[in-house]
Biopython code that builds the backbone (N, CA, C, O; Angstrom):
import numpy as np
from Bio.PDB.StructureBuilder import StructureBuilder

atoms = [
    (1, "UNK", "N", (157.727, -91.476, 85.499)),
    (1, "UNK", "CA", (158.464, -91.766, 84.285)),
    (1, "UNK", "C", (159.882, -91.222, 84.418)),
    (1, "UNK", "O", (160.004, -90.242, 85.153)),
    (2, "UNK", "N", (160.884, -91.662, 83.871)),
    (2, "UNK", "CA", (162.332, -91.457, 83.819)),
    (2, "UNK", "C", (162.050, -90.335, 83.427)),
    (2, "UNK", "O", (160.929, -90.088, 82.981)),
    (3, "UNK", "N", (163.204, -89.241, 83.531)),
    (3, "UNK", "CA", (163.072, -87.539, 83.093)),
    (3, "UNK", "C", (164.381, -87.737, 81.583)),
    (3, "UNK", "O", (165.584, -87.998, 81.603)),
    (4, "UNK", "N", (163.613, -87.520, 80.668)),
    (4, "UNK", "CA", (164.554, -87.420, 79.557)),
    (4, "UNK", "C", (164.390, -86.122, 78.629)),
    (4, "UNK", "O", (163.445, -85.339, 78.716)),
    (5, "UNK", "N", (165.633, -85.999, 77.579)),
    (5, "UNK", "CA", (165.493, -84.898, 77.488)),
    (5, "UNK", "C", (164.568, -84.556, 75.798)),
    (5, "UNK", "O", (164.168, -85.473, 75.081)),
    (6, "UNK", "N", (164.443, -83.478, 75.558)),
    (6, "UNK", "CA", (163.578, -83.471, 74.257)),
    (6, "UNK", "C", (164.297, -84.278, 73.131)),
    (6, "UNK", "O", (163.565, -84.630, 72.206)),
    (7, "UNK", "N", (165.632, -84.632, 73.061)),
    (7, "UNK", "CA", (165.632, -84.930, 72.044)),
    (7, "UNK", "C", (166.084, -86.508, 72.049)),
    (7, "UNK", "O", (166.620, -87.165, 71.157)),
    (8, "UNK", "N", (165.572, -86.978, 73.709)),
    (8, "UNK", "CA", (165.310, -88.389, 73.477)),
    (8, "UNK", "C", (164.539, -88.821, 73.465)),
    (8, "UNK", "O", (164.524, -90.042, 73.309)),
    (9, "UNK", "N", (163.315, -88.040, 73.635)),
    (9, "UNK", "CA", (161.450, -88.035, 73.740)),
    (9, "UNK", "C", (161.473, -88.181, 72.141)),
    (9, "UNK", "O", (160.660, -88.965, 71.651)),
    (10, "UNK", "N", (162.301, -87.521, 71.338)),
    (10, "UNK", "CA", (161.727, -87.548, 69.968)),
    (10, "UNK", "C", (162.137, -88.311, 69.299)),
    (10, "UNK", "O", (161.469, -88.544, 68.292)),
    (11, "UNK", "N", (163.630, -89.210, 69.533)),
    (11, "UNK", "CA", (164.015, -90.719, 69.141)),
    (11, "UNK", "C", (163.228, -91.939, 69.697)),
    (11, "UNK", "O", (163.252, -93.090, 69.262)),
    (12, "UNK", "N", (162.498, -91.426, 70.793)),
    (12, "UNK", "CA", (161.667, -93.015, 71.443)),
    (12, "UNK", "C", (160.735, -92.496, 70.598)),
    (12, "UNK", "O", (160.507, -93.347, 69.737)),
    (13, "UNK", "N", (159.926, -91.273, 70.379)),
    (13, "UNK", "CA", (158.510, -91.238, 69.762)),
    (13, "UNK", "C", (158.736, -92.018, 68.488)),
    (13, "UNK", "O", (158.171, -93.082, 68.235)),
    (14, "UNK", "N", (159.926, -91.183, 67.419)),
    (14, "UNK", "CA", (159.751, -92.314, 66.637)),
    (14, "UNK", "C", (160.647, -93.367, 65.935)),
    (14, "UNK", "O", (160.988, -93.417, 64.753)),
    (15, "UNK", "N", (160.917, -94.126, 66.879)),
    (15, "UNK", "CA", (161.132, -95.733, 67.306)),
    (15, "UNK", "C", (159.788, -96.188, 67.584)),
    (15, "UNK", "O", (159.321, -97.269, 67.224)),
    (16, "UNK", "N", (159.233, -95.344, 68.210)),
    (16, "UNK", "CA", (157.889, -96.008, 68.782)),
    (16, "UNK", "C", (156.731, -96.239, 67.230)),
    (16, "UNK", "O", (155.851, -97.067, 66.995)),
    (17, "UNK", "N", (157.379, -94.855, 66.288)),
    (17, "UNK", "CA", (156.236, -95.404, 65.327)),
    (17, "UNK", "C", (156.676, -96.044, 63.854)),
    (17, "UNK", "O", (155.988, -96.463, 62.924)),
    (18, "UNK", "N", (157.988, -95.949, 64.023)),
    (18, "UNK", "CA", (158.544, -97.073, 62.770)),
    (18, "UNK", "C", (157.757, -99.042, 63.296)),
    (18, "UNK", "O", (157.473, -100.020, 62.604)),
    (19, "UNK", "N", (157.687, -98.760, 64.853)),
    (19, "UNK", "CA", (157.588, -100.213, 65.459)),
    (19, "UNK", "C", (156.199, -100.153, 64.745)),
    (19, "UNK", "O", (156.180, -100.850, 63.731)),
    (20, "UNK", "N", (155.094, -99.531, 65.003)),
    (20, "UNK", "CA", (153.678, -99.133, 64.740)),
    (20, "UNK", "C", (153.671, -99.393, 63.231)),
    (20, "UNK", "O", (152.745, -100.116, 62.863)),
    (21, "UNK", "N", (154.494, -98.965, 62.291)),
    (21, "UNK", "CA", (154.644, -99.271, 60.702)),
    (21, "UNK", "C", (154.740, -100.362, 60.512)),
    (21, "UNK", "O", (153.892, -100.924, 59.819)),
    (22, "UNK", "N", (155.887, -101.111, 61.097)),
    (22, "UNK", "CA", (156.335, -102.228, 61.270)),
    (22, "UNK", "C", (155.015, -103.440, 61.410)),
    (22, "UNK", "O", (154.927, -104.322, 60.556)),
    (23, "UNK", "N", (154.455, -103.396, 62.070)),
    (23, "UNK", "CA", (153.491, -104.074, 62.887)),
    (23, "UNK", "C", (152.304, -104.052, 61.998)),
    (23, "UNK", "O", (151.750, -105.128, 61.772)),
    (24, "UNK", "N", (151.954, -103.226, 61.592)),
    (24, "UNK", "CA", (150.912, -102.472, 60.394)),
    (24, "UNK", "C", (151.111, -103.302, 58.649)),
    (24, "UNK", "O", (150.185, -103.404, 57.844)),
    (25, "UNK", "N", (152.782, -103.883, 58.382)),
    (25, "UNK", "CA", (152.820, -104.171, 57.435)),
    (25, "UNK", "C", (153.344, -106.127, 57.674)),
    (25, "UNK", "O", (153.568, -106.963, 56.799)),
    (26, "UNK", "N", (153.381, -106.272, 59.202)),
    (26, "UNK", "CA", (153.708, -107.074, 59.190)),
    (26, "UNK", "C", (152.065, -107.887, 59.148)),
    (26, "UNK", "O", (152.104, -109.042, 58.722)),
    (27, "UNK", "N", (150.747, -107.378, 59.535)),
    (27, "UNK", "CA", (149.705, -107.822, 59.611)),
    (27, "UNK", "C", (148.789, -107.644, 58.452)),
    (27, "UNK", "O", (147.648, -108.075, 58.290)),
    (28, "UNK", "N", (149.797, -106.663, 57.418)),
    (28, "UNK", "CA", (149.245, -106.909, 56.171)),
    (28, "UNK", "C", (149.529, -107.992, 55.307)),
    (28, "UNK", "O", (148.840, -108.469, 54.405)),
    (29, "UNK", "N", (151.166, -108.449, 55.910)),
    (29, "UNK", "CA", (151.583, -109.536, 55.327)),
    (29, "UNK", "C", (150.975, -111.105, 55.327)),
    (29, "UNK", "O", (150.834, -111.971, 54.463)),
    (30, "UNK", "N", (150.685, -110.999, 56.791)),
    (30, "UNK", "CA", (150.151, -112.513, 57.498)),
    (30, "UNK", "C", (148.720, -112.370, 57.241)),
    (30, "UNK", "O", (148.228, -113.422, 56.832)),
    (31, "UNK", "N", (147.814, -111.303, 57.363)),
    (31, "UNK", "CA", (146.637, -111.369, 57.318)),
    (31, "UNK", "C", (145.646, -111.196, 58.689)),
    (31, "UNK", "O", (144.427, -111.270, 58.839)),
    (32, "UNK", "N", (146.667, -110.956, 59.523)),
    (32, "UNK", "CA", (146.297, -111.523, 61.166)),
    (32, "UNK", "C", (147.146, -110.803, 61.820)),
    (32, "UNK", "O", (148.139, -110.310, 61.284)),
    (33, "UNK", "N", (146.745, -110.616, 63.467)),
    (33, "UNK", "CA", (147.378, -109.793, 63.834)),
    (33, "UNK", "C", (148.351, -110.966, 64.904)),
    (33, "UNK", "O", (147.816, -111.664, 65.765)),
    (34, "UNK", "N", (149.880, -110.967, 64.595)),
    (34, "UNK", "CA", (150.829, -111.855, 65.247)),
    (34, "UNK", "C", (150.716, -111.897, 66.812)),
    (34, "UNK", "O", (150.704, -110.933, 67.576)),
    (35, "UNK", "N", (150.650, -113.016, 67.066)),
    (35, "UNK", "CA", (150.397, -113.378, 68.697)),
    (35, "UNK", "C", (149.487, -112.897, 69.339)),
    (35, "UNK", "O", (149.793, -112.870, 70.531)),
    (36, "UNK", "N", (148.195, -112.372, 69.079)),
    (36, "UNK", "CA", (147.319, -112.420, 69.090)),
    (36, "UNK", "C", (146.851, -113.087, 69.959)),
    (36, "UNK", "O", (146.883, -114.203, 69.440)),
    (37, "UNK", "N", (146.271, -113.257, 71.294)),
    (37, "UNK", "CA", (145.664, -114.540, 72.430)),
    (37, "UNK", "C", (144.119, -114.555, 72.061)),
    (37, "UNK", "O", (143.469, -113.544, 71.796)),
    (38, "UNK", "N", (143.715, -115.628, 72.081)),
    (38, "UNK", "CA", (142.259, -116.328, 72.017)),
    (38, "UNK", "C", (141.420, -115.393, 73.185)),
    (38, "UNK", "O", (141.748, -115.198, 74.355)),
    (39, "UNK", "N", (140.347, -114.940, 72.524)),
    (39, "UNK", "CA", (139.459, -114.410, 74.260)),
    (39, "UNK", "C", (139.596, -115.421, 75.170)),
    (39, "UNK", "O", (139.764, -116.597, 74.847)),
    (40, "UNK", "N", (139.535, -115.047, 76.213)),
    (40, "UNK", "CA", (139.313, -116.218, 77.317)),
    (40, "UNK", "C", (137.864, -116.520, 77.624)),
    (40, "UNK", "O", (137.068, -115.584, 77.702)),
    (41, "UNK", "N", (137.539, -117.556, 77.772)),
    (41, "UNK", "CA", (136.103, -118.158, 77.922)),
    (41, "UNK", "C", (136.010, -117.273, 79.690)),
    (41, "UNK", "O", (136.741, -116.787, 80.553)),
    (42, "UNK", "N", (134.957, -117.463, 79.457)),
    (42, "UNK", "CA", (133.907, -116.806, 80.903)),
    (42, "UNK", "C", (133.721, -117.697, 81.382)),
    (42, "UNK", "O", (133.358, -118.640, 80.679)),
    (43, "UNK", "N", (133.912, -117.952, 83.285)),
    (43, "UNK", "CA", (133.586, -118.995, 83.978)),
    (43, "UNK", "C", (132.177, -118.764, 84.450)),
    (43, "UNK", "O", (131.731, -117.618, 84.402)),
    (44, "UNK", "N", (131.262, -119.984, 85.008)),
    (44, "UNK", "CA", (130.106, -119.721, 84.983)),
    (44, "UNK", "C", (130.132, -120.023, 86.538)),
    (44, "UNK", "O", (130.567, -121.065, 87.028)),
    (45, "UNK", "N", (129.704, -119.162, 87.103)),
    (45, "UNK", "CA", (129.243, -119.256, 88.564)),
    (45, "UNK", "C", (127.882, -119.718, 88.775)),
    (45, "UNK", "O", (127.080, -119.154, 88.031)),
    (46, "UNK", "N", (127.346, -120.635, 89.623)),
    (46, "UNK", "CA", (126.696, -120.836, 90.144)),
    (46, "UNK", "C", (125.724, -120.148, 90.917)),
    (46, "UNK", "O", (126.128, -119.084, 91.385)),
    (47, "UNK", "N", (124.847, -120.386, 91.114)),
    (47, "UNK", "CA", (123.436, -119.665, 91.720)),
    (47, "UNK", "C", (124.043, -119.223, 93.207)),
    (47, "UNK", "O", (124.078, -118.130, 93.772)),
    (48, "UNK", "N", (124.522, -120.600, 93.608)),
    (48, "UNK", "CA", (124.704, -120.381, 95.219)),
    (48, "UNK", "C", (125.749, -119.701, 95.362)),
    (48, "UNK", "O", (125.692, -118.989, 96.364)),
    (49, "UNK", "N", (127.076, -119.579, 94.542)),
    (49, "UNK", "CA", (127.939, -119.017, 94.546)),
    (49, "UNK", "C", (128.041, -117.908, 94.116)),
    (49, "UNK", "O", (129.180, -117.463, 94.253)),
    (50, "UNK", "N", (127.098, -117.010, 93.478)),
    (50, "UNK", "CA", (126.828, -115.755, 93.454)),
    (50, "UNK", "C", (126.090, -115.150, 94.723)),
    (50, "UNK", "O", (126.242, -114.004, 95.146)),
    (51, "UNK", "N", (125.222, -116.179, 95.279)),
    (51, "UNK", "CA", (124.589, -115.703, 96.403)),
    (51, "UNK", "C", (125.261, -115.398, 97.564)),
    (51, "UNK", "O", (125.014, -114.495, 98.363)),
    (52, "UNK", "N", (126.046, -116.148, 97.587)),
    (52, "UNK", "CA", (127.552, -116.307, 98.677)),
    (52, "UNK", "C", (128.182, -115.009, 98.738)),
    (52, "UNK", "O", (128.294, -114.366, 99.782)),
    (53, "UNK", "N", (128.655, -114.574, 97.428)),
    (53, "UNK", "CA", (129.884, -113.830, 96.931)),
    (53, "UNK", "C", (128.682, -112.439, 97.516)),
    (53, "UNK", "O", (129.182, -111.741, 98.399)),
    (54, "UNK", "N", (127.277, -112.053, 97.105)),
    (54, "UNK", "CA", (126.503, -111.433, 97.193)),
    (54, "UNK", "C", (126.444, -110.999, 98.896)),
    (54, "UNK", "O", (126.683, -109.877, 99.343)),
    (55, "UNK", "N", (126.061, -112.202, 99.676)),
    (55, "UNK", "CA", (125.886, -111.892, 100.811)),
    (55, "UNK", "C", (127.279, -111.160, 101.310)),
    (55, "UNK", "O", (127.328, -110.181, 102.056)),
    (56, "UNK", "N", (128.184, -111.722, 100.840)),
    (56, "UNK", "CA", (129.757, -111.630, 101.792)),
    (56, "UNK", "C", (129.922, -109.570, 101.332)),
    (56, "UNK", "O", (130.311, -108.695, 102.106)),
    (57, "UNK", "N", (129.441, -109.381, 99.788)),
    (57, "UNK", "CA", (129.610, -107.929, 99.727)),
    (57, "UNK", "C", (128.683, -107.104, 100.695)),
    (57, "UNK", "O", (129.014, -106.243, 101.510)),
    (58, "UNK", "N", (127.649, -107.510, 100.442)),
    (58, "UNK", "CA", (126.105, -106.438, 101.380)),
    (58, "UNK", "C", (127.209, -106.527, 103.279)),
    (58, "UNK", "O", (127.342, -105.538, 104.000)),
    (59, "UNK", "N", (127.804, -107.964, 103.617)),
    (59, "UNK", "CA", (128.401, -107.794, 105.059)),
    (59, "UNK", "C", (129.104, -106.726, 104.770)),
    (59, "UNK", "O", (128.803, -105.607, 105.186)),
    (60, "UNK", "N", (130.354, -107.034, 103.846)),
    (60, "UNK", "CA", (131.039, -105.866, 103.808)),
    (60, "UNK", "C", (130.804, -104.336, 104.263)),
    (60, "UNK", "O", (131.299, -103.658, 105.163)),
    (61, "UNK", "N", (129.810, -104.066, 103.230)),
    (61, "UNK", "CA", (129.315, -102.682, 103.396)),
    (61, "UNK", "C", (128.676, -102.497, 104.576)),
    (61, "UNK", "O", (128.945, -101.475, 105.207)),
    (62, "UNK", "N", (127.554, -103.592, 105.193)),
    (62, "UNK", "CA", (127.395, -103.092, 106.375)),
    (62, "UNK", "C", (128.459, -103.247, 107.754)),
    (62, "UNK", "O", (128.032, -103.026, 108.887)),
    (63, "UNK", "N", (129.573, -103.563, 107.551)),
    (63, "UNK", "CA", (130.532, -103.468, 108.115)),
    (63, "UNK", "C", (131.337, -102.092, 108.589)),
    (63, "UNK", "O", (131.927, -101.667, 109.583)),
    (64, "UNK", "N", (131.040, -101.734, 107.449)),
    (64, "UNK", "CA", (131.627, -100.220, 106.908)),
    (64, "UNK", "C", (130.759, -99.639, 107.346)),
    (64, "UNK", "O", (131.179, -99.069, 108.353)),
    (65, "UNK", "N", (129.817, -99.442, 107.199)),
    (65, "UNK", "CA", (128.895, -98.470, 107.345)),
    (65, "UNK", "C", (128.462, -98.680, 108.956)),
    (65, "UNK", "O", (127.917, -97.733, 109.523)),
    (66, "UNK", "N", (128.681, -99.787, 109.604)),
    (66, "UNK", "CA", (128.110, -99.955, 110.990)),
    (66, "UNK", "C", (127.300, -100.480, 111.838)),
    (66, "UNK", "O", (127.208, -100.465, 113.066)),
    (67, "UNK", "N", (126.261, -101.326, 110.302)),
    (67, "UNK", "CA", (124.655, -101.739, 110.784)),
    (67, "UNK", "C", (124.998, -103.299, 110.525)),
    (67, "UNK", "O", (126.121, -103.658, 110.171)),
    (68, "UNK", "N", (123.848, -104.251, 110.749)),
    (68, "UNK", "CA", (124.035, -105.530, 110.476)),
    (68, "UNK", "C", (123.776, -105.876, 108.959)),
    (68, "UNK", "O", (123.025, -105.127, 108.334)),
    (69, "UNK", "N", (124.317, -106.906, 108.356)),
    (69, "UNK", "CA", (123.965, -107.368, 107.300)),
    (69, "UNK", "C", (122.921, -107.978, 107.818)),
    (69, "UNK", "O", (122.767, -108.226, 109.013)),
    (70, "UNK", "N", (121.858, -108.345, 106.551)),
    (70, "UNK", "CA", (120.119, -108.916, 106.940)),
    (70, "UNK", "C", (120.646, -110.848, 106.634)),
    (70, "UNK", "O", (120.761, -111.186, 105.456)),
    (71, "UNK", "N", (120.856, -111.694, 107.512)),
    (71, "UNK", "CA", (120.819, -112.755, 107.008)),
    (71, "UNK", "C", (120.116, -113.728, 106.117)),
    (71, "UNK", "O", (118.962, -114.017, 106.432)),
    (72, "UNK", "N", (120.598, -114.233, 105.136)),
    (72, "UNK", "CA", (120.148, -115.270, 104.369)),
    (72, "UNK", "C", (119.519, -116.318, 105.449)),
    (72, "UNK", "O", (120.084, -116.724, 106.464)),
    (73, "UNK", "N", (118.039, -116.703, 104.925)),
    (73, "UNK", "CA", (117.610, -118.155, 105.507)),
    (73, "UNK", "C", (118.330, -119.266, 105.012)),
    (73, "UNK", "O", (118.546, -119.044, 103.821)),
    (74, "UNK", "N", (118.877, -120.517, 105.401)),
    (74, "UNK", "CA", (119.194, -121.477, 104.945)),
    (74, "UNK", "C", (118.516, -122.428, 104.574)),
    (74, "UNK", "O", (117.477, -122.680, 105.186)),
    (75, "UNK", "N", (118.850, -123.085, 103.653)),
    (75, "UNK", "CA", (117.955, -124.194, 102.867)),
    (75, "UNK", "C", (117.649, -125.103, 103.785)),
    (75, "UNK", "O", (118.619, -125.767, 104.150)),
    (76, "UNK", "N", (116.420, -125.415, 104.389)),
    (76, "UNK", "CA", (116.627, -126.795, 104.952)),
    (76, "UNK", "C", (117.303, -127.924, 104.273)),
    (76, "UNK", "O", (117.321, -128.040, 103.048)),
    (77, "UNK", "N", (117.885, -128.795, 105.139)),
    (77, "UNK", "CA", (119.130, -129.917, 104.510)),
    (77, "UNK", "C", (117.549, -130.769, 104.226)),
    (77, "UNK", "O", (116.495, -130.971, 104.828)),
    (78, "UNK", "N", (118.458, -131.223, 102.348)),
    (78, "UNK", "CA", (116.841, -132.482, 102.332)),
    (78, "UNK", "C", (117.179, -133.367, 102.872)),
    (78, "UNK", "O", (118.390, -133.401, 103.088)),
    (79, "UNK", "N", (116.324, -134.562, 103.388)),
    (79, "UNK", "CA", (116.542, -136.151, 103.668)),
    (79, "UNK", "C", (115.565, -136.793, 102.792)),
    (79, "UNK", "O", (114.746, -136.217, 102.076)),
    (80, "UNK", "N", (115.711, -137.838, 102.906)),
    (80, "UNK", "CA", (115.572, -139.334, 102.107)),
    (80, "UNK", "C", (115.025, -140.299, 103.018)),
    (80, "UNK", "O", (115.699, -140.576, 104.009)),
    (81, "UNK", "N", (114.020, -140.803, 102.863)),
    (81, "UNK", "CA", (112.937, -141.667, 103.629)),
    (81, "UNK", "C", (113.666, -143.141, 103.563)),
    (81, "UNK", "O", (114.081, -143.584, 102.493)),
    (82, "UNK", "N", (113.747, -143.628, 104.402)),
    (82, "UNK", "CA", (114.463, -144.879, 104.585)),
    (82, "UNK", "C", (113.573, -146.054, 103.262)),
    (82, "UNK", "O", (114.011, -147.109, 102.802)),
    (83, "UNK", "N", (112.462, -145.470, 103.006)),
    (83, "UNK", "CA", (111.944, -146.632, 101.800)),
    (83, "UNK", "C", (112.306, -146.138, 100.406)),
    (83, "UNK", "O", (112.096, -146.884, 99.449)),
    (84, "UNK", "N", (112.929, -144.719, 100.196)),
    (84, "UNK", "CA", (113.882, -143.945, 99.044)),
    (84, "UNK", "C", (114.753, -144.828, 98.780)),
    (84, "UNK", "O", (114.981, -145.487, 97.765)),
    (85, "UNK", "N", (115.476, -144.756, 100.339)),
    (85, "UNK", "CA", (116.828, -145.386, 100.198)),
    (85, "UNK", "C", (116.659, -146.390, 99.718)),
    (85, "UNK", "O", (117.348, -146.894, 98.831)),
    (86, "UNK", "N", (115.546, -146.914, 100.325)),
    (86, "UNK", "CA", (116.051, -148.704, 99.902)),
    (86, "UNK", "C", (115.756, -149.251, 98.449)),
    (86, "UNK", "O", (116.355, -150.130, 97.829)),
    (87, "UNK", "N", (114.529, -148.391, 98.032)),
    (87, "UNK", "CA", (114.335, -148.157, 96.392)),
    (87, "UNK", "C", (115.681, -148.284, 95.816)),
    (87, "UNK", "O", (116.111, -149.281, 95.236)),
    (88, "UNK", "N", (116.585, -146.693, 96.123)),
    (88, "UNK", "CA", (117.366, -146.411, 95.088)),
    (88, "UNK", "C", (118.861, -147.881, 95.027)),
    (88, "UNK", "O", (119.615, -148.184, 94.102)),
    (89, "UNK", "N", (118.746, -148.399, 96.318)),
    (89, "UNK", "CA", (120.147, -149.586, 96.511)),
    (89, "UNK", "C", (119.304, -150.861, 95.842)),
    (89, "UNK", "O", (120.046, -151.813, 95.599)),
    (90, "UNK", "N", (118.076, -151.046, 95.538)),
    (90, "UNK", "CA", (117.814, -152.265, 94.901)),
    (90, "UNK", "C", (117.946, -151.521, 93.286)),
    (90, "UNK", "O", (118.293, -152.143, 92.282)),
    (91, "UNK", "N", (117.725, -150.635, 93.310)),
    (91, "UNK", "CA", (118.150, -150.404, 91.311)),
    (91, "UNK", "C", (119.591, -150.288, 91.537)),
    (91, "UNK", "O", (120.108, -151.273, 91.010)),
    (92, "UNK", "N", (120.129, -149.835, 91.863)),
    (92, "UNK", "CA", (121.504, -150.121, 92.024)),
    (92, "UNK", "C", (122.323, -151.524, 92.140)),
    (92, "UNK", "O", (123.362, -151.919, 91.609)),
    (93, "UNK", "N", (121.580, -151.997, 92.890)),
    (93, "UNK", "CA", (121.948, -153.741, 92.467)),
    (93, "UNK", "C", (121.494, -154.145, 91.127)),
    (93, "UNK", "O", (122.166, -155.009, 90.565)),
    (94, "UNK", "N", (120.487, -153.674, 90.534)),
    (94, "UNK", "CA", (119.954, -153.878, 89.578)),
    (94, "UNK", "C", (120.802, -153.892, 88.330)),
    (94, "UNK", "O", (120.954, -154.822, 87.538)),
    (95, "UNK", "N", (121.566, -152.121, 88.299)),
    (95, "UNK", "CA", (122.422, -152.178, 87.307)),
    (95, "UNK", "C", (123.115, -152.680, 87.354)),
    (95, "UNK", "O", (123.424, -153.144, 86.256)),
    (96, "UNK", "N", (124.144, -153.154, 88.680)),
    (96, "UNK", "CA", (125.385, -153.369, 88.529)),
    (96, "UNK", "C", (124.857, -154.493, 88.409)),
    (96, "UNK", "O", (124.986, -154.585, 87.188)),
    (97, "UNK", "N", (124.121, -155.879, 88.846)),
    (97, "UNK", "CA", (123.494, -156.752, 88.123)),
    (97, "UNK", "C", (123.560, -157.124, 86.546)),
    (97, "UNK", "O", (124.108, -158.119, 86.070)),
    (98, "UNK", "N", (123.040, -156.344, 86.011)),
    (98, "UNK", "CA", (123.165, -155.872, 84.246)),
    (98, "UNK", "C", (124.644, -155.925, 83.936)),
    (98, "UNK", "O", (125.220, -156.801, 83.291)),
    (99, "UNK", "N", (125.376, -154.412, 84.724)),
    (99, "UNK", "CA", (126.515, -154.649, 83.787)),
    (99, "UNK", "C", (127.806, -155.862, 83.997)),
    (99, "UNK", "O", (128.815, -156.059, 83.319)),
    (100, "UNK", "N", (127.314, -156.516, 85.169)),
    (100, "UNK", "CA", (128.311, -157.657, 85.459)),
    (100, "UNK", "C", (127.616, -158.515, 84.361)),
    (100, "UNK", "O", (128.585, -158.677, 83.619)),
    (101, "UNK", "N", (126.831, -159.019, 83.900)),
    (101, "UNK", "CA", (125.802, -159.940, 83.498)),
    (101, "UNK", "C", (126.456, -159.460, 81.630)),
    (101, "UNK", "O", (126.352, -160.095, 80.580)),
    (102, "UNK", "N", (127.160, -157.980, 81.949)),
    (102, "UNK", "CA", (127.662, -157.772, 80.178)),
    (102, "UNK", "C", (128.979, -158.270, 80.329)),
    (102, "UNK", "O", (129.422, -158.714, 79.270)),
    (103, "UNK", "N", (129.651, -158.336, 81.168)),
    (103, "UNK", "CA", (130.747, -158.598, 81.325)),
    (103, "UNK", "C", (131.772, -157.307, 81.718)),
    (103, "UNK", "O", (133.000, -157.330, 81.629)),
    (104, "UNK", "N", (131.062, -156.347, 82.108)),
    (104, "UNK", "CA", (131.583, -154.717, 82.493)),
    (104, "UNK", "C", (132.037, -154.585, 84.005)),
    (104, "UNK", "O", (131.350, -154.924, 84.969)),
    (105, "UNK", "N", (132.881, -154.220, 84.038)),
    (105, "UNK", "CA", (134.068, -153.783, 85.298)),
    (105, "UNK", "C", (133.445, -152.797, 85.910)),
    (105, "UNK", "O", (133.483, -152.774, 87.140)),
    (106, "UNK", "N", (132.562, -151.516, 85.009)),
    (106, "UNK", "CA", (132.498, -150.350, 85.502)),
    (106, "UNK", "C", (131.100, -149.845, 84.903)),
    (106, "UNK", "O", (131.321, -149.775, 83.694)),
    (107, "UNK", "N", (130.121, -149.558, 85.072)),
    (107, "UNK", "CA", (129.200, -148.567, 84.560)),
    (107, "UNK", "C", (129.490, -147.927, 83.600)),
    (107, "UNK", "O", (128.709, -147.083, 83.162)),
]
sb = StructureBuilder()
sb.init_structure("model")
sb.init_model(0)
sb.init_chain("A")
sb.init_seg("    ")
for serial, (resi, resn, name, xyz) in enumerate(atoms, 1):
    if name == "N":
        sb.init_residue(resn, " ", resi, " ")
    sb.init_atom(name, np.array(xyz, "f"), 0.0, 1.0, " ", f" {name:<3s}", serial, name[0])
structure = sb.get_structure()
């Protein structure tokens, strides 16, 4: 902090609490406290993306500390049976069937 002397410590103190009065009667006036920001909403992370963020800390530490992190198994990748596929592209003709048949550009 800047080095000031006592008797400018005691003009900022009170400046500092006429502002505090100030502020006190200005929120008695409005009802509300002026400029005031909205909470901010909470972002929602994801399962996998906590798991991620999770694994990457436990490396960390065992980084630090010297030992291995214990690896995550990976999901086997799913697949889709070539008679899935072909299911899901005949309903798919299906709709877009329909919505050309409404006269629709787009789903």
């Amino acid at each position: 902090m800047i080095h000031l002397s006592a008797s400018q410590l005691r003009r900022a103190a009170n400046l500092k609490h006429k502002i505090e009065l100030l502020e006190k009667q200005l929120t008695r006036l409005l009802g509300s406290t002026a400029g005031a920001a909205a909470p901010r909403k909470r972002r929602k992370l994801s399962t996998a993306a906590r798991r991620k963020i999770a694994a990457a800390a436990r490396a960390r530490w065992a980084k630090q500390r010297g030992t291995k992190a214990p690896k995550l198994a990976a999901k086997p990748k799913r697949k889709i049976s070539a008679a899935g596929r072909k299911r899901l592209a005949q309903l798919a003709k299906a709709r877009w069937a329909k919505a050309k048949a409404a006269g629709k550009k787009t789903l």
